[in-house]
Backbone as CSV, one residue per row, in Angstrom:
resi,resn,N_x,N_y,N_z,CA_x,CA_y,CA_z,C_x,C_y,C_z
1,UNK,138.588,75.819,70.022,137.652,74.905,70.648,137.896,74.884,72.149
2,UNK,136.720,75.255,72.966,137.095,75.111,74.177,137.239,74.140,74.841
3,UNK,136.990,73.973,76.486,136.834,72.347,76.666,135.419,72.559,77.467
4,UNK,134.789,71.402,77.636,133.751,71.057,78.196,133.448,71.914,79.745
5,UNK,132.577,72.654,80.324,132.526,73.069,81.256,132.739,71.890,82.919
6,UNK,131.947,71.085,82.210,131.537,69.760,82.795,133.054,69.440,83.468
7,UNK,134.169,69.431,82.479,135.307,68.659,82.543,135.964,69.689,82.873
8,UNK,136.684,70.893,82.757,136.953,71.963,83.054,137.200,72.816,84.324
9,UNK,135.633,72.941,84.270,135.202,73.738,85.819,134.522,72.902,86.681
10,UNK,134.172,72.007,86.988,133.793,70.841,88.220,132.189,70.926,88.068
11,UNK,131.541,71.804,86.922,130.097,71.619,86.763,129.383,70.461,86.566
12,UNK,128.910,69.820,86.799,128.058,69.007,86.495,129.202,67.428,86.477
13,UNK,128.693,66.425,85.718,129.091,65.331,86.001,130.426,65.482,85.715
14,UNK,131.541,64.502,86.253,132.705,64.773,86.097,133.366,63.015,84.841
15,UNK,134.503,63.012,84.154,134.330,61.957,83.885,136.080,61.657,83.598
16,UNK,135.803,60.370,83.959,137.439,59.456,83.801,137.768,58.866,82.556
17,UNK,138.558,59.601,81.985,138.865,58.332,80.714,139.450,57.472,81.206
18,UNK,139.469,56.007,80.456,139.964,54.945,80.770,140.976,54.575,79.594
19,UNK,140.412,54.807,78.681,141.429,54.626,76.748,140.901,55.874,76.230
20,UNK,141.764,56.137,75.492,143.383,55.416,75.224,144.293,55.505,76.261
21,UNK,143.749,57.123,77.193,145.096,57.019,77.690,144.744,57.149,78.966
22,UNK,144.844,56.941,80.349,144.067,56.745,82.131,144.012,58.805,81.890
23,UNK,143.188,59.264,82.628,142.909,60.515,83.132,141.719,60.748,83.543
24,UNK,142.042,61.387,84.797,140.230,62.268,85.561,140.326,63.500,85.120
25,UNK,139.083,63.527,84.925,138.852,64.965,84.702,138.892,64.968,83.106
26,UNK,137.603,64.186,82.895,138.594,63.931,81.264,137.658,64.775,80.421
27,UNK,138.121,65.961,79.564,137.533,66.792,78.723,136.861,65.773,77.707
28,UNK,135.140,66.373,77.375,134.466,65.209,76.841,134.488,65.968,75.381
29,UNK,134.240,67.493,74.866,134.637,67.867,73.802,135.853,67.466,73.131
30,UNK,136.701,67.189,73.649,138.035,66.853,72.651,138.112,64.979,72.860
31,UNK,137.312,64.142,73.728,136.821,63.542,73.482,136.142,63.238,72.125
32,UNK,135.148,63.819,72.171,134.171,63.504,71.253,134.283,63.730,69.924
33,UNK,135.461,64.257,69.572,135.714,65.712,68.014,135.851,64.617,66.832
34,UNK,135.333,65.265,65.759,135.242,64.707,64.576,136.640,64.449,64.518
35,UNK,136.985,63.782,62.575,138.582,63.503,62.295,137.848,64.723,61.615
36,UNK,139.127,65.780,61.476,139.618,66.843,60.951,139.384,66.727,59.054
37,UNK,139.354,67.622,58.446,138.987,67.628,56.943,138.609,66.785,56.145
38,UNK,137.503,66.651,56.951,136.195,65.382,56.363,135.949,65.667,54.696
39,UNK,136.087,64.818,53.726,135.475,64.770,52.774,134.185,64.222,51.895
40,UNK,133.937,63.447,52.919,132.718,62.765,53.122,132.222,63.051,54.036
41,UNK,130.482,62.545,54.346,130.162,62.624,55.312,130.318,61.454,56.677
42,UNK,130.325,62.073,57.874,130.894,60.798,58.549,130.137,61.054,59.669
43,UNK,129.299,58.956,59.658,127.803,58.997,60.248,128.108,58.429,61.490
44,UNK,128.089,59.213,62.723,128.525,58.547,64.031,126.534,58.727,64.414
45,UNK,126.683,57.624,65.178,125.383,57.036,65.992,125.982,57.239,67.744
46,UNK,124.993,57.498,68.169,124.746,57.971,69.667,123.506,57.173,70.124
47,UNK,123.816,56.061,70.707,122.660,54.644,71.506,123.102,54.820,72.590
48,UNK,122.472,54.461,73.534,122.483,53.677,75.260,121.755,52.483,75.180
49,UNK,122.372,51.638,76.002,121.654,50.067,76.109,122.203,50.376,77.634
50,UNK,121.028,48.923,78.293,121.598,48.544,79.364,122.841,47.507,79.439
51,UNK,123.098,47.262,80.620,124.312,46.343,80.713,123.581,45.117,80.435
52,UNK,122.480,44.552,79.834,121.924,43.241,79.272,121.448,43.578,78.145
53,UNK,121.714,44.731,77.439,121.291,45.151,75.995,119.896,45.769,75.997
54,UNK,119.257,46.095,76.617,118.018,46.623,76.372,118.301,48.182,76.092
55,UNK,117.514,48.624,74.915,117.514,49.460,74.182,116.811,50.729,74.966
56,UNK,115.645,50.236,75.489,114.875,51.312,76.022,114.155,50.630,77.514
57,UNK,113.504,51.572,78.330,112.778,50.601,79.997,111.499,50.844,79.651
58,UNK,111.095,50.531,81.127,109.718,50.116,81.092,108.901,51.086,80.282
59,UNK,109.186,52.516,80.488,107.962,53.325,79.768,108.245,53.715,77.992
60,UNK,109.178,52.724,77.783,109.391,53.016,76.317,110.180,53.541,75.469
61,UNK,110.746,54.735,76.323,111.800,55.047,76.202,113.073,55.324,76.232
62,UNK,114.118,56.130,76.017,115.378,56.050,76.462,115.761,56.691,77.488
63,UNK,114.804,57.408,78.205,114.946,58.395,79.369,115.151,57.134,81.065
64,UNK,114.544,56.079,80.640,114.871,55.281,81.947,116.243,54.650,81.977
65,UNK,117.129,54.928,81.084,118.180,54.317,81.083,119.410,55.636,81.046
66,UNK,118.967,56.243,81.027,119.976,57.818,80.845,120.344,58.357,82.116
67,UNK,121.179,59.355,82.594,121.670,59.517,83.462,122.252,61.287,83.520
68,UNK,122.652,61.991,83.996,123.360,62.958,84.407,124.114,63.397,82.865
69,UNK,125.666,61.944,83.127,126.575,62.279,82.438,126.192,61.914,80.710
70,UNK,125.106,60.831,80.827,124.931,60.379,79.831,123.676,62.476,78.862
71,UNK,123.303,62.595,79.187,123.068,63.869,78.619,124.040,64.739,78.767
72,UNK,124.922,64.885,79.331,125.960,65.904,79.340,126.690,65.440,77.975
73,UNK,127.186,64.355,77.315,127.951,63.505,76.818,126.797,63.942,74.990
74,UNK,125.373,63.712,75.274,124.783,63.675,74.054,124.667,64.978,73.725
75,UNK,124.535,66.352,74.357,124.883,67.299,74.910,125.934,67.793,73.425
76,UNK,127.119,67.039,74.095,128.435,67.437,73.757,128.163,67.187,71.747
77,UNK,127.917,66.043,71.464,127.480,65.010,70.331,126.681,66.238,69.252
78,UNK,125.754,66.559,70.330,124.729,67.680,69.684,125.699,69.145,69.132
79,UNK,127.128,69.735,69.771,127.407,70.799,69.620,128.447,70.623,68.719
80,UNK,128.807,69.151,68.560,130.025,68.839,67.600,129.440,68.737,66.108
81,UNK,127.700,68.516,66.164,127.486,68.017,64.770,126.908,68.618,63.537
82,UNK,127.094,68.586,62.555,126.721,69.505,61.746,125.294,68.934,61.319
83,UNK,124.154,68.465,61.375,123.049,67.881,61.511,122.878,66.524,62.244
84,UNK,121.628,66.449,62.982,120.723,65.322,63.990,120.067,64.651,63.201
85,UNK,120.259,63.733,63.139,119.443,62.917,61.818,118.697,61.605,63.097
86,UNK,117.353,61.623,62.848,116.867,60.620,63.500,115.663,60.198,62.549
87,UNK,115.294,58.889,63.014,114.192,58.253,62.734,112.384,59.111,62.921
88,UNK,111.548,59.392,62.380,110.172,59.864,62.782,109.427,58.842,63.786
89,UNK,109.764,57.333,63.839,109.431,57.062,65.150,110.000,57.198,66.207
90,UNK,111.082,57.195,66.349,111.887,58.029,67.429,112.096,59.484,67.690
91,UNK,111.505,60.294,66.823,111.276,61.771,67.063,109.840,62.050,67.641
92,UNK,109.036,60.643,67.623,107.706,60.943,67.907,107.747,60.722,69.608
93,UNK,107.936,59.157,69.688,108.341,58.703,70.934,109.120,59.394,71.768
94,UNK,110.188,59.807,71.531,110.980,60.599,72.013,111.003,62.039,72.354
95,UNK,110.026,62.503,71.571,109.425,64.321,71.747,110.323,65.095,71.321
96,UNK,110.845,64.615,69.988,111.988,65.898,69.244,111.580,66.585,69.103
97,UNK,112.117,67.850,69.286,111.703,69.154,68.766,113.616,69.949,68.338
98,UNK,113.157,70.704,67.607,114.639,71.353,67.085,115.607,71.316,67.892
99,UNK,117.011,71.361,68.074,117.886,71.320,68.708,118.188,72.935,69.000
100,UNK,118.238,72.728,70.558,118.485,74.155,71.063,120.143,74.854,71.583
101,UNK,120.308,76.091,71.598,121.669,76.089,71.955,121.649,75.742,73.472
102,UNK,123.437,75.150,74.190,123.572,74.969,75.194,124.684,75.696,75.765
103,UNK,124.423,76.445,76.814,125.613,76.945,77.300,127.310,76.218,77.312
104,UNK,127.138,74.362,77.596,127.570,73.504,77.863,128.981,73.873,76.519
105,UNK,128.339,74.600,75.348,129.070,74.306,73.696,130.366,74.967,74.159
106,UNK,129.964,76.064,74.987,131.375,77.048,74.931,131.630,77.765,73.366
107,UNK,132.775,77.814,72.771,132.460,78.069,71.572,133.237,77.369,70.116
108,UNK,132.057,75.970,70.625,132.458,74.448,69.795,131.838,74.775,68.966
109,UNK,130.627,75.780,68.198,129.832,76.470,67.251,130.325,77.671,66.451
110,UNK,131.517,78.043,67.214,131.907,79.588,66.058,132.505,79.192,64.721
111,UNK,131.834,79.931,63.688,131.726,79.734,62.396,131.145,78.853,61.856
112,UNK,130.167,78.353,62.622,128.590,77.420,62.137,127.464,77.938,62.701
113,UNK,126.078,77.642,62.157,125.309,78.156,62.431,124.741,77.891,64.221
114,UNK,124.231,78.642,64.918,124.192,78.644,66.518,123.604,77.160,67.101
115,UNK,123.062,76.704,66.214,122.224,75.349,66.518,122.384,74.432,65.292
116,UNK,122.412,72.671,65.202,122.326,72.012,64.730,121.059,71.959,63.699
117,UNK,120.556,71.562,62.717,119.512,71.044,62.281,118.886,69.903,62.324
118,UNK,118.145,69.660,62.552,117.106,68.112,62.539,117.057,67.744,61.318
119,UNK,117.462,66.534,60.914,116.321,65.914,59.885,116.011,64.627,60.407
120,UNK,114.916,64.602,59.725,114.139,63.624,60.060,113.666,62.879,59.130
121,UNK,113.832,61.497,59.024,113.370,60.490,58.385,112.416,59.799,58.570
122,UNK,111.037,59.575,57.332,110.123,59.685,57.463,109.306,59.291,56.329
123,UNK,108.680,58.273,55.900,108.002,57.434,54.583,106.797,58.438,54.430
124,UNK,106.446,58.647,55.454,104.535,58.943,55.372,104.693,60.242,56.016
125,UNK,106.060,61.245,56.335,105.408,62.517,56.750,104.535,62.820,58.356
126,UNK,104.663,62.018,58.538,103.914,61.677,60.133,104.997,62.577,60.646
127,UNK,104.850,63.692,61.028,106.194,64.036,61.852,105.008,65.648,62.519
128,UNK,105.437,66.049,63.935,105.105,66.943,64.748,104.847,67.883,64.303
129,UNK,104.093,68.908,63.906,104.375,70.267,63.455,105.121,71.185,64.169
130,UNK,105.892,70.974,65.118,106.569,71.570,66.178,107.850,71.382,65.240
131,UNK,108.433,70.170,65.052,109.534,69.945,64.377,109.923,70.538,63.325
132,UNK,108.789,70.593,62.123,108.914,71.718,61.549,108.545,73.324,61.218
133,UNK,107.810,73.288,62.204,107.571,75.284,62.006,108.169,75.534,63.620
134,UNK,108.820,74.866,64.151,109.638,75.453,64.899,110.853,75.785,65.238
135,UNK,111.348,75.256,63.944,113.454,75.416,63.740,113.269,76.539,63.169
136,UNK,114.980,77.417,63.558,114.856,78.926,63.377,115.325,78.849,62.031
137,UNK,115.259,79.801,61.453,115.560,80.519,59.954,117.169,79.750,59.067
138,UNK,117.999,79.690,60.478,118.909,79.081,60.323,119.389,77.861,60.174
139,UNK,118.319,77.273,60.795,118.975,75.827,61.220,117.102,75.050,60.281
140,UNK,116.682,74.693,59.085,115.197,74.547,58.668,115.576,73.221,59.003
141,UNK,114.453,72.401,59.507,114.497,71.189,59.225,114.612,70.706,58.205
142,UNK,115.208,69.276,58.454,115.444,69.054,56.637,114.470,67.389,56.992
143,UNK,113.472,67.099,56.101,112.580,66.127,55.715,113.282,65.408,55.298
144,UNK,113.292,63.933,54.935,113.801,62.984,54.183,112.118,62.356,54.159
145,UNK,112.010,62.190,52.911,110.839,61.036,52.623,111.159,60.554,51.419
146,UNK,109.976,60.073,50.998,109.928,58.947,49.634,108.699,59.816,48.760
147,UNK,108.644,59.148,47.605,108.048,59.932,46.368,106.639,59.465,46.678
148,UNK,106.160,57.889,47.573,104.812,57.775,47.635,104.393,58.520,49.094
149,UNK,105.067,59.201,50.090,104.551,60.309,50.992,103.189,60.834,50.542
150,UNK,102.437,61.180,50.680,101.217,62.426,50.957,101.315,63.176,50.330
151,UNK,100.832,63.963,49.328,101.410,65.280,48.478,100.537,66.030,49.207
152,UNK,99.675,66.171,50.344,99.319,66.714,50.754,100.398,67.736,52.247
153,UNK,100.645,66.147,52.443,101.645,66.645,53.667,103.153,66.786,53.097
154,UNK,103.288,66.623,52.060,104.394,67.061,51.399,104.610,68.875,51.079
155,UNK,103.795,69.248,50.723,103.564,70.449,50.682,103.752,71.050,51.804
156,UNK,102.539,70.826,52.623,102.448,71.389,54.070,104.194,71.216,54.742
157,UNK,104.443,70.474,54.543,106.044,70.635,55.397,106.551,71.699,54.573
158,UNK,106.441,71.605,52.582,107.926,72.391,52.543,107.756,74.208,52.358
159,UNK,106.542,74.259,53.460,106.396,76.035,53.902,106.891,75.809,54.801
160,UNK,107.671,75.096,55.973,108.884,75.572,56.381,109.648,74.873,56.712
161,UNK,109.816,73.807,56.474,111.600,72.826,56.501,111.607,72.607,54.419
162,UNK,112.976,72.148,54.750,113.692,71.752,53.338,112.855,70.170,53.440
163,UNK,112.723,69.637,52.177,111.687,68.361,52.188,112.719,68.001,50.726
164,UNK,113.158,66.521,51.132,113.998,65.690,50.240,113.109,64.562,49.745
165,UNK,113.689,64.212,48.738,112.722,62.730,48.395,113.880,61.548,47.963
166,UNK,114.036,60.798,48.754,115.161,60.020,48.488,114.895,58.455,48.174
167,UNK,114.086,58.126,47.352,113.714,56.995,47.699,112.119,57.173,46.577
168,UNK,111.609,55.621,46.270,110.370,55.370,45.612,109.376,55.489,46.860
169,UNK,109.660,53.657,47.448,108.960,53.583,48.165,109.398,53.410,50.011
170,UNK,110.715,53.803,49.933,111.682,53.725,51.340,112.654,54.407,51.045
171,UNK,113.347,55.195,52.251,113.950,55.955,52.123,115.401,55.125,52.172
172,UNK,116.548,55.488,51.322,117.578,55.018,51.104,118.896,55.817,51.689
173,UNK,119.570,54.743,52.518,120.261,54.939,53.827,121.215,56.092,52.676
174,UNK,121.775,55.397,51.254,123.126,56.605,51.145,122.585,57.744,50.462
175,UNK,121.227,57.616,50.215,120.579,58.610,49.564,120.541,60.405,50.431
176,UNK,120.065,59.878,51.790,120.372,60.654,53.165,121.425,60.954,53.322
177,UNK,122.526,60.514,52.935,123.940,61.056,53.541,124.219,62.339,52.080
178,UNK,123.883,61.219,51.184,124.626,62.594,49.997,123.257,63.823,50.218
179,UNK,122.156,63.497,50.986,121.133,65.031,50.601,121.718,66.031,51.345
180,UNK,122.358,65.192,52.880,122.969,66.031,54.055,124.231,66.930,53.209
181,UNK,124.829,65.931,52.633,126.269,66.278,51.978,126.242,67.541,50.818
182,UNK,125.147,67.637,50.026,125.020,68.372,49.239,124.590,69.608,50.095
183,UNK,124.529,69.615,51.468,123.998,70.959,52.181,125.071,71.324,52.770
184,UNK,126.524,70.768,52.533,127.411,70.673,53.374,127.375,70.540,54.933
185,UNK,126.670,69.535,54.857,126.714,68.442,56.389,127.065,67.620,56.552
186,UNK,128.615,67.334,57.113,129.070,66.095,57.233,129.277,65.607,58.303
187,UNK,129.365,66.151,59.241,129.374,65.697,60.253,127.914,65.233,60.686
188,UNK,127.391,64.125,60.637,125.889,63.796,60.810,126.300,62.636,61.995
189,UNK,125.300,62.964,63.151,125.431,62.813,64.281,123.624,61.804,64.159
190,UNK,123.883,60.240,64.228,122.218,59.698,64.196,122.162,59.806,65.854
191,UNK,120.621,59.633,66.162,120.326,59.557,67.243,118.949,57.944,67.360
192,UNK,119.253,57.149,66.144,118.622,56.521,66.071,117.378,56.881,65.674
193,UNK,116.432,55.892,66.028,116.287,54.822,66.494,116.951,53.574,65.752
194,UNK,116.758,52.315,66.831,117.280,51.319,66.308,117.168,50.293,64.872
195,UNK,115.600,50.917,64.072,115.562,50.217,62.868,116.298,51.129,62.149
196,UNK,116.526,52.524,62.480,117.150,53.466,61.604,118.760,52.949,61.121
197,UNK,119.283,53.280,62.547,120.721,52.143,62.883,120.978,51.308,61.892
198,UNK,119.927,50.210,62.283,120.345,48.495,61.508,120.393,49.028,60.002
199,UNK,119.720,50.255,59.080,119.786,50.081,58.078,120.635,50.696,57.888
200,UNK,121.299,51.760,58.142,122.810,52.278,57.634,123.964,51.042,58.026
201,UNK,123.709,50.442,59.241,124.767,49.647,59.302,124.663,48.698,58.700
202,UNK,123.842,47.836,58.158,123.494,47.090,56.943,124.540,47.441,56.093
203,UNK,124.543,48.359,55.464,124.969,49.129,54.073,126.393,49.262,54.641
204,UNK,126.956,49.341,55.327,128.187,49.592,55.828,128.494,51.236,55.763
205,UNK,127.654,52.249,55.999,127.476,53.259,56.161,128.393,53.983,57.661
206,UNK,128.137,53.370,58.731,128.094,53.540,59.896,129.831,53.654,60.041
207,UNK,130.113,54.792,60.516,131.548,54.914,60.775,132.244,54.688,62.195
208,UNK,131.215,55.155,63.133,131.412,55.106,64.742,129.914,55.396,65.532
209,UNK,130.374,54.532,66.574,129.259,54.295,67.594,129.707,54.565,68.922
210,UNK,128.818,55.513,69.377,128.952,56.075,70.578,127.645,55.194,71.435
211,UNK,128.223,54.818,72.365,127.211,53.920,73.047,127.525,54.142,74.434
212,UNK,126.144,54.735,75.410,126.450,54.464,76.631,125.521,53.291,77.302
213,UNK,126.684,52.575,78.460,125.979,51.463,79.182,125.470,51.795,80.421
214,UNK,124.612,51.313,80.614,124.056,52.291,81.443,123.851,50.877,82.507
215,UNK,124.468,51.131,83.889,124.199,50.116,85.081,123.303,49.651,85.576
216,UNK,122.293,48.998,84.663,120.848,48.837,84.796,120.328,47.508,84.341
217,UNK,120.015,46.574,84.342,119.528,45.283,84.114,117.809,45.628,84.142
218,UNK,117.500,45.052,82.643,115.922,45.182,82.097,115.093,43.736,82.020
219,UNK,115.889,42.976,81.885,115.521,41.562,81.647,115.526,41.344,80.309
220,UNK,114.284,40.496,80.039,114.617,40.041,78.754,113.479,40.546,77.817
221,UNK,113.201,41.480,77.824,111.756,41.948,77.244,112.196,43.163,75.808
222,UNK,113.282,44.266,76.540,113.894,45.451,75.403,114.100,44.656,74.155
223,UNK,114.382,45.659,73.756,114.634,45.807,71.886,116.314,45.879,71.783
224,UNK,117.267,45.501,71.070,118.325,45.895,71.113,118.476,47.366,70.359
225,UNK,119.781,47.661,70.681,120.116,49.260,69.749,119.415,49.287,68.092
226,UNK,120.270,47.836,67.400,119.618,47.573,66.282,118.411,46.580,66.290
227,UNK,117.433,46.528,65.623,116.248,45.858,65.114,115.184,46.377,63.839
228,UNK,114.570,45.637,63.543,113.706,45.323,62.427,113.814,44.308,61.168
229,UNK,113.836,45.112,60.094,114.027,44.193,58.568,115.111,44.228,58.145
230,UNK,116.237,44.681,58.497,117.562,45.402,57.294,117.873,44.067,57.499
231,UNK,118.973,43.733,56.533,119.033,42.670,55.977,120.489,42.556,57.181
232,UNK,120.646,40.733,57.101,121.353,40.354,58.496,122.773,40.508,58.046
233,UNK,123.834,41.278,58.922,124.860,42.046,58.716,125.993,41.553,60.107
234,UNK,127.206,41.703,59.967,128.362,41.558,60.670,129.465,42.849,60.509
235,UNK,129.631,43.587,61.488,130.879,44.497,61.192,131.567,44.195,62.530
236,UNK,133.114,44.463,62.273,134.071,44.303,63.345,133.781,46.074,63.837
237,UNK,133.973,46.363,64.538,134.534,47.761,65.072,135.906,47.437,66.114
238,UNK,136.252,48.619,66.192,137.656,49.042,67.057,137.050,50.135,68.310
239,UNK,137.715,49.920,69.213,137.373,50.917,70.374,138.469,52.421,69.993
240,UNK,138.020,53.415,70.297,138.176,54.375,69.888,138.485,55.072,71.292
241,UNK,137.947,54.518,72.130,137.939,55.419,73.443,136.975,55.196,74.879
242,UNK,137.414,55.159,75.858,136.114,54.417,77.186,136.544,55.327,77.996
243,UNK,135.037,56.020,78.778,135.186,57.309,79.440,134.085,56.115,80.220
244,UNK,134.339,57.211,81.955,132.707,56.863,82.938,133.050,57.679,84.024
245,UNK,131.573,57.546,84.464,131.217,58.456,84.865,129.801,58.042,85.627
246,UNK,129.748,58.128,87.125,128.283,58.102,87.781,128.408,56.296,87.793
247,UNK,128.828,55.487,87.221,128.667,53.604,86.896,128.657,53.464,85.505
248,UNK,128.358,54.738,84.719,128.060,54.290,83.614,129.697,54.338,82.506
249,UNK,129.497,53.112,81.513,130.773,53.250,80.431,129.885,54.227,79.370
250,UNK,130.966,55.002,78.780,130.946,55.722,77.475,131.400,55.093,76.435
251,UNK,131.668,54.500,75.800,132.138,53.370,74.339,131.940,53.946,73.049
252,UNK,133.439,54.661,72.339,133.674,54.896,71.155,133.970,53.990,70.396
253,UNK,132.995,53.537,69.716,133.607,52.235,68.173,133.695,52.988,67.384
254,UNK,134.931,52.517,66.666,135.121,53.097,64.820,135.108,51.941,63.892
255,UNK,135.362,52.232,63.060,135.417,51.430,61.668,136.963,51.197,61.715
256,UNK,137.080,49.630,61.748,138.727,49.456,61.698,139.264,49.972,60.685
């Protein structure tokens, strides 16, 4: 595993750990690395809020609150994970399209396939046709829906992503982890969105949270990381690790 170019060779943003242990120049790949001989799958989430909690800015999305290091960092997230699992309203909003290789990986990918896979979660199939007839041979998108989806657009996806049905009438948070798991994907890296979030962490699913704060005050209008229906929930987490970089904190929570 190499180390981060970023951190390494003086490319691009540079970053300070703060915990566990003080250092500049702080390599964000060995940062970021899974625990070693996973037997399960283990669901780390990747959010930014502002420093008053707002989820997303004025135009809706997460791009007004992001930064340099903060993509260098999701970047990193993307080359460590063995599938991208996001929400279909946040793949819409957001303009997912397959995950591409980055020079940035070094060679954090040898002996996995060159790129991550998408899946995408999704009741009704509403999802881009880009998303799925545009992941390579290697990496198919993988669908998550429910059995009342579209059999129309059910079809139409599974000529070219893998199409799961996990669920009657909603898709079920551990249902997604064992479809990933049975593909041998455990390392599942969410990218949200925030109703996606609240429902794995509901369930006590959620192992670690990568959260960047981003030096920005929204007022009182955003959405937090988590929101919607999942049912109302409390978890402690532990800090795992605080990197920054540019103003912004990096914040590793784990599961005590």
């Amino acid at each position: 595993m190499t180390s981060a170019p970023t951190a390494a060779a003086g490319q691009g943003p540079r970053f300070r750990a703060l915990l566990p242990h003080p250092q500049d120049g702080a390599d964000i790949v060995a940062a970021y690395a899974y625990p070693e001989g996973l037997a399960r799958p283990w669901l780390r989430a990747n959010m930014v809020s502002s420093a008053d909690g707002g989820a997303w800015g004025p135009s809706g999305r997460t791009a007004d609150l992001s930064s340099p290091p903060d993509r260098a960092v999701m970047s990193v997230l993307r080359g460590h994970a063995d599938v991208v699992l996001a929400g279909a309203g946040t793949a819409r909003i957001e303009g997912y399209r397959p995950v591409r290789p980055r020079e940035l990986w070094g060679d954090l990918r040898d002996g996995r396939p060159e790129t991550p896979p998408l899946a995408v979660v999704t009741r009704t199939l509403d999802v881009h046709p880009d998303v799925l007839a545009g992941a390579p041979p290697h990496s198919r998108t993988v669908v998550i829906t429910t059995e009342s989806a579209p059999a129309d657009r059910r079809r139409e996806a599974e000529r070219t992503a893998d199409v799961v049905v996990a669920g009657s009438t909603w898709v079920r948070p551990q249902a997604v982890l064992d479809a990933l798991a049975e593909r041998g994907l455990y390392r599942v890296l969410t990218e949200g969105g925030p109703h996606l979030l609240a429902e794995f962490a509901a369930e006590g699913l959620l192992d670690e949270l990568c959260l960047t704060l981003s030096p920005r005050l929204l007022g009182p209008e955003p959405a937090r990381i988590v929101a919607g229906d999942a049912p109302s929930h409390t978890r402690d987490l532990r800090m795992a690790g605080l990197l920054e970089s540019e103003e912004s904190l990096f914040i590793r929570y784990t599961r005590p």
